[in-house]
N, C-alpha and C positions, 0 to 999 in steps of 0.2 A: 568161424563167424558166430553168430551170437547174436537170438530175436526171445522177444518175448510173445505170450499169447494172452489175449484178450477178447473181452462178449460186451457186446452191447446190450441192457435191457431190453431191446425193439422186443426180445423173443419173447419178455415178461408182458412189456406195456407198451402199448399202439397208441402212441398220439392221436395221428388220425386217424384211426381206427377202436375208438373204446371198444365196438365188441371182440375185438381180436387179445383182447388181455386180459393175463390172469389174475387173481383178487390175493396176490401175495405181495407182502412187505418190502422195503426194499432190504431189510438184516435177511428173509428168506432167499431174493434172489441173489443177492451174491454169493450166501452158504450154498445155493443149490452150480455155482457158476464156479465157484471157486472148487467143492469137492467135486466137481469133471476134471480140475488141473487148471483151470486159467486163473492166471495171478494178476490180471487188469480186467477194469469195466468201467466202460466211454458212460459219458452223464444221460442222466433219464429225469421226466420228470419227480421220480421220489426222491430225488437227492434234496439232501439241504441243501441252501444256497450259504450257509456260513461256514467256510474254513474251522470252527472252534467245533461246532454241531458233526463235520462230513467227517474228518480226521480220525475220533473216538470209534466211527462206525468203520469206514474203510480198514483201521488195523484190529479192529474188534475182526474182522474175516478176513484177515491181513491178503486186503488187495488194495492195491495201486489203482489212481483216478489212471486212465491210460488218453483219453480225449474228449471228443464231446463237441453237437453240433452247434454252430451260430447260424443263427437265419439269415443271412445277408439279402441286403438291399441293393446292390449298387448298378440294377440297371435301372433303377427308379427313383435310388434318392441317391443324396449326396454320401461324401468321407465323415462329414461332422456327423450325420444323425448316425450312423454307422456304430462312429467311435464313442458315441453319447452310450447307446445301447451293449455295447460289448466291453467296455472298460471294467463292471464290475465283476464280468465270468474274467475278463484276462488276470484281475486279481483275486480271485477264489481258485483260478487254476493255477496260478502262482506260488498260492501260499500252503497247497498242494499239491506243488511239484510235479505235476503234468506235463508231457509233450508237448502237446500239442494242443490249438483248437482246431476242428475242423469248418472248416466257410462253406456253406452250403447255401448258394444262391434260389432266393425265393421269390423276389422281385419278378413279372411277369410267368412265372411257373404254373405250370397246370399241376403238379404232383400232387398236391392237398386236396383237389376238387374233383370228388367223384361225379360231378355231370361235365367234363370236360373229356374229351377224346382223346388217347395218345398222337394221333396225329395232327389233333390241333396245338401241338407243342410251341410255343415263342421261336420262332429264326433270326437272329440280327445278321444286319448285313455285314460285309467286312467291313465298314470303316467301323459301325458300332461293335464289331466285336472287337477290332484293335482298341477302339478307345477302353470298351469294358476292362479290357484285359490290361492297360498303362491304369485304370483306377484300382483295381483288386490287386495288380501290384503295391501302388502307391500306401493301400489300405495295409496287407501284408507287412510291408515295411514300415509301419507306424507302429504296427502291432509288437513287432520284433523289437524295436524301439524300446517300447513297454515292458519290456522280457518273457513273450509269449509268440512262438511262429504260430503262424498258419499253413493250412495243410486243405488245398483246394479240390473239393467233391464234386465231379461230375455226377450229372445226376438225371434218372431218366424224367421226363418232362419237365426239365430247365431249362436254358438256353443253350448249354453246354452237357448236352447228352449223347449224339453220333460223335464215330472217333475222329471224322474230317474236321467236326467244333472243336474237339478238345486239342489235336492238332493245329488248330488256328488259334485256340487259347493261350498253347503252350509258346508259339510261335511267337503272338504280341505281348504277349507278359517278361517277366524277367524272374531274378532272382530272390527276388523281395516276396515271393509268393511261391511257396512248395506245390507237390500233388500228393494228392490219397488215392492211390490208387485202387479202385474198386471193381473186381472183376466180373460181378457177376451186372452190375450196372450195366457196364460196354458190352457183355455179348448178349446183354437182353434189349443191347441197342443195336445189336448187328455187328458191332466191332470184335475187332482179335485182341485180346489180354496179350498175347505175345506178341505181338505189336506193339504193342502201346509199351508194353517195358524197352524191347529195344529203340524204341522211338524217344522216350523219356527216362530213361532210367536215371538219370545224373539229377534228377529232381525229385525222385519217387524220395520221401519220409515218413510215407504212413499208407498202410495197406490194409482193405478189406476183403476178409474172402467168404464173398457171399457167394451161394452157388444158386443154380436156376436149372429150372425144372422145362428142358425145351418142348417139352408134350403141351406145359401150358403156355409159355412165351411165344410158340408157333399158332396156336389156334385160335389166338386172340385174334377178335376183328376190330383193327384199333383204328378204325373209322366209328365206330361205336362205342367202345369201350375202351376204358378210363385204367390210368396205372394202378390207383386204391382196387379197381376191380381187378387187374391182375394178381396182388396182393391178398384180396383174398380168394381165388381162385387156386392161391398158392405156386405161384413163381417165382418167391425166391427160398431157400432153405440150406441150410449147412455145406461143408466140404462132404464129401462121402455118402451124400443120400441126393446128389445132383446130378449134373449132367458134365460138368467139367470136369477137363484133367488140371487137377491140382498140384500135381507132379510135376508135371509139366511148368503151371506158373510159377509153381515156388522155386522149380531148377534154374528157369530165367532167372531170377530176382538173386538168386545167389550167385549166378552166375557174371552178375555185375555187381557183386559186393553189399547187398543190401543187408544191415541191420537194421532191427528197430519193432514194431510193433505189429501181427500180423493178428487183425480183429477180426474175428467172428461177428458178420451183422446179419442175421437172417429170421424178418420179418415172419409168421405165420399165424396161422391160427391154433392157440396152447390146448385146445381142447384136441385136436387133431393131432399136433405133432409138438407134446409134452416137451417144454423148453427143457428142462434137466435131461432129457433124453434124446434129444436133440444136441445137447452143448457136450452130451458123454461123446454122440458121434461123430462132432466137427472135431474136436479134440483128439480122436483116437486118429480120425485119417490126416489133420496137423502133422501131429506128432509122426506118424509116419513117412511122409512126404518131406518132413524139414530135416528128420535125421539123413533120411537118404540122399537129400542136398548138404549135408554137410555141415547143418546148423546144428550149435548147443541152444538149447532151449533154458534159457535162466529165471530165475524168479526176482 
């Protein structure tokens, strides 16, 4: 079997989060992402947005675009404004040979607003989450249409964050719309990673392995406090400086055949826990846990 490895800039540059980010380039963070060993990195805000500009740079540190988030709408708006807003990443990710995009539902989400409480998270009922779930298909397979899948992110304070949501997700959707599977997400939502693969695995195309720090996932009072304050309290961080067995997930994942992209996304604060030294240690405990499963790791 046969995966590649991949970092998201989050560890460089914090959207929502400016003071979580470091005042480096983006030619620095991929040199500093690429000399740990990973040979992909998901879109950040430093990227061009033109194919002719992103191309020159990515093989200048010869790394592959590996994915990259869309903010979706669609429990608030329609497919058109959807498809208005994402048709020019599905052709920049196209014309750069990417995976994937990833869908990351923002429509009704608390996760961007630090005065909102985790447990004032959005619930739809069942019938709206069937419907959400026949539209983010329908969206999915337009997209596929275009020559670009999608790769659907649960996400903590979305609508689709507990693993009973994403099991009623996976449930009313179909196959016009994949999963990202994100581990460190669902057990900072309570759910089982090993669950959820054997639950899903015949959908799983894109993995993240964030890991999380249960000392501070457990002592949040998230009647008070906000996911961005998790974040930076620092709950989520690498394979090997976490609280998961990674072994463990990546044995499942091969153990139903998965290839494909296994991303490092883990949000921190650079000043505290130095992204380059951080991306040496997801990499090293990877690399370890993939061999032991049985993966060649390619470029």
């Amino acid at each position: 079997m046969k995966a590649r490895l991949g970092m998201s800039p989050i560890a460089w540059w914090n959207d929502d989060l400016p003071q979580l980010s470091d005042d480096v380039s983006l030619e620095e963070c991929l040199r500093q992402s690429r000399s740990a060993g990973f040979t992909g990195m998901e879109l950040g805000r430093r990227f061009p947005s033109s194919p002719d500009e992103m191309l020159p740079i990515l093989r200048a540190a010869d790394v592959t675009l590996c994915g990259g988030w869309f903010s979706g709408t669609l429990t608030i708006e329609g497919l058109e404004e959807n498809k208005d807003r994402i048709l020019p990443m599905i052709e920049l990710f196209s014309a750069v040979d990417a995976p994937c995009i990833v869908y990351g539902e923002v429509g009704r989400s608390i996760q961007g607003d630090q005065s909102i409480p985790l447990d004032r998270k959005p619930v739809l009922s069942d019938l709206e989450m069937a419907d959400y779930a026949r539209r983010v298909t329908a969206f999915g397979e337009w997209c596929a249409e275009q020559g670009m899948p999608l790769a659907y992110h649960h996400h903590m304070g979305a609508v689709v964050q507990f693993e009973p949501e994403l099991d009623a997700f996976m449930r009313n959707s179909g196959e016009g719309i994949s999963l990202l599977l994100d581990a460190g997400h669902l057990a900072f939502a309570g759910g089982d990673p090993l669950r959820a693969v054997d639950s899903h695995h015949a959908r799983i195309t894109h993995v993240h392995t964030k890991d999380i720090r249960r000392s501070v996932t457990e002592s949040l009072d998230r009647s008070k406090e906000s996911f961005l304050d998790a974040v930076i309290k620092g709950a989520f961080t690498v394979p090997g400086d976490g609280s998961l067995d990674f072994q463990a997930i990546v044995q499942r994942l091969a153990d139903y055949g998965y290839e494909g992209w296994f991303v490092v996304e883990a949000e921190q604060d650079p000043k505290k826990a130095p992204p380059l030294k951080m991306a040496q240690i997801g990499h090293a405990e990877l690399m370890r846990v993939m061999t032991a499963a049985g993966y060649e790791v390619v470029a």
